[in-house]
N, C-alpha and C positions, 0 to 999 in steps of 0.2 A: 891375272889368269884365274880361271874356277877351280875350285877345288875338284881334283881328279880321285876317281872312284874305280876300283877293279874290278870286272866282271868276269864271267866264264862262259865263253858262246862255244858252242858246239859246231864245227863245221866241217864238214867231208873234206877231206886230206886233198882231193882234187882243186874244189876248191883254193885251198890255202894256199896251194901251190901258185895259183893264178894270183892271189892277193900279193903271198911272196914276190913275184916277178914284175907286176905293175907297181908295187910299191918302189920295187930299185929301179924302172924305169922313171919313174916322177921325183923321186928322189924323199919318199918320206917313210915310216915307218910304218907296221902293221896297224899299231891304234892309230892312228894319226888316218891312214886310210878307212878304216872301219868307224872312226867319228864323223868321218867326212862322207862315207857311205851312208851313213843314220840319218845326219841330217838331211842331205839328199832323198832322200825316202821318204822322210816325212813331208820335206818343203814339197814335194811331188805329191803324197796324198792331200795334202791343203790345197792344191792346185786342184786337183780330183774334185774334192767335195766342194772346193766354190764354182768348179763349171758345172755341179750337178745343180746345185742353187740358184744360177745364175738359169740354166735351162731353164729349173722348173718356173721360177720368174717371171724370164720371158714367154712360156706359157701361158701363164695366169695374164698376164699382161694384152698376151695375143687375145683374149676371149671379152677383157676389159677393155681393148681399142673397138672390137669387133662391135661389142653393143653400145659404144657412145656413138661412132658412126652409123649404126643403125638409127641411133636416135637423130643424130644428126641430116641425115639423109632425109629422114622423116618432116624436122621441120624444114628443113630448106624447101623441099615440096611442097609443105602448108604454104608456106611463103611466096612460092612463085603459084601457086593457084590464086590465094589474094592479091597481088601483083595483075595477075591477069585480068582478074574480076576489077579490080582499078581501074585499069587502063582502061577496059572496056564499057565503063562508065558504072560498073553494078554498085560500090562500096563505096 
């Protein structure tokens, strides 16, 4: 187990009160909930910040699909104009 460390959080008496109560509902203790509350917290903002990453992403992404299809579309075109010019005896 890691080495445990003491702290001093400050929290409205209202609160505590709620930690008190779902603590003996679940059966564990103050820190034991409030480690559990942290980590929860954080694994929730790393959650956060990779759906903002992942937006922004697919953003950039959305703008780099857009212009190779652009290009794409473009020679597909070239291609069926020569194609036609083929067929029709010119090339």
């Amino acid at each position: 187990m890691a080495e445990l460390k003491r702290i001093m959080v400050s929290v409205p008496s209202s609160l505590l009160s709620e930690v008190d109560v779902f603590s003996r509902t679940i059966g564990l203790n103050r820190s034991e909930v409030v480690r559990e509350a942290v980590r929860m917290f954080m694994a929730e903002h790393a959650r956060s910040e990779l759906g903002k990453k992942l937006k922004e992403g697919y953003g950039e992404m959305a703008s780099i699909n857009s212009q190779m299809a652009d290009e794409c579309a473009a020679a597909e075109e070239e291609a069926f104009v020569r194609y036609e010019r083929f067929l029709a005896g010119g090339d």
